[in-house]
C-alpha positions, -999 to +999 in steps of 0.1 A: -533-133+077-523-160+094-538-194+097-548-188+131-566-153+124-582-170+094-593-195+113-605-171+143-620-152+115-638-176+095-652-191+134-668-161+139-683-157+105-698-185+112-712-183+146-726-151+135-737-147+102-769-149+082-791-132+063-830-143+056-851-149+025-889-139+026-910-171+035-919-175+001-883-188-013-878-151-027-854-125-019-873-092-012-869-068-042-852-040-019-823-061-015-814-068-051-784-054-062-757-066-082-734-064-048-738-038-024-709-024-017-696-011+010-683+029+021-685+023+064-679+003+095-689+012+123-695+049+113-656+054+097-653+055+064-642+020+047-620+030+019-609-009+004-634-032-015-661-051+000-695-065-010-721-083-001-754-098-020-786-114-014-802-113-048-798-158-044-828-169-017-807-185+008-776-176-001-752-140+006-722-136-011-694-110-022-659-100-018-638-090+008-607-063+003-584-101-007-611-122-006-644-135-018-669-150+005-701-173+004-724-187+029-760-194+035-791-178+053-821-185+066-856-164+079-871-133+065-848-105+058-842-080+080-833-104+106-801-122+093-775-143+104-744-157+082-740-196+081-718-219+069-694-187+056-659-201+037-634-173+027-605-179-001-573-180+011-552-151-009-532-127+006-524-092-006-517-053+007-551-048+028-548-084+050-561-054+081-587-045+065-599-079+055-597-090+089-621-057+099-648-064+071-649-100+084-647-093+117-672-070+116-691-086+091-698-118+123-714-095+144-744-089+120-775-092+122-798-070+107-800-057+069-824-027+062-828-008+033-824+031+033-841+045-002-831+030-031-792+033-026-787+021+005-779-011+027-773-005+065-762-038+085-767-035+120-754-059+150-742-068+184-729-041+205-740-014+183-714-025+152-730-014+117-717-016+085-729+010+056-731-003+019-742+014-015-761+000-045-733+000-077-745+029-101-734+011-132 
């Protein structure tokens, strides 16, 4: 990825992206999970890694396929929105599909739960992203 697509990237990340705690300073015990991680964008099966977690109040985490990624949130979850995102700077086979989990990643703005093994992220323009809860 170039330094210009990173840059673009990380921009975006963090115009858009945040997730909320509860207003008690506590992440809501749906959302703990030792990384969701995730199977779709936008409906199409997502076949590299990527993860996300809230299980720190105010913070959401994970890895991207080359990457991992931190920043903070704010507000009661479902409503979220990414702040204050950085990205490591590695690069490796699946630079395209980093640049779609990001991408799609700043257009977030909803988490809901679906049953116990299931994380759906919602956003602008219809985008969603579809995670799992690790079985082990």
């Amino acid at each position: 990825m170039t330094a210009a697509r990173r840059s673009l990237a990380a921009a975006a990340l963090l115009a858009a992206c945040t997730a909320t705690a509860s207003g008690n300073g506590t992440v809501p015990p749906e959302y703990l999970a030792p990384q969701w991680r995730i199977v779709a964008i936008d409906g199409q099966p997502f076949g590299a890694r990527g993860t996300i977690d809230f299980s720190e109040p105010g913070r959401a985490f994970g890895e991207a396929p080359c990457n991992r990624w931190t920043g903070s949130y704010e507000g009661p979850l479902p409503a979220f929105v990414l702040k204050g995102v950085a990205v490591t700077r590695m690069a490796c086979p699946d630079m395209k599909e980093e640049a779609r989990f990001l991408e799609a990643l700043s257009a977030m703005t909803e988490a809901r739960t679906e049953g116990i093994l299931g994380l759906k992220l919602t956003g602008l323009g219809g985008r969603s992203m579809d995670f799992v809860r690790p079985m082990n």
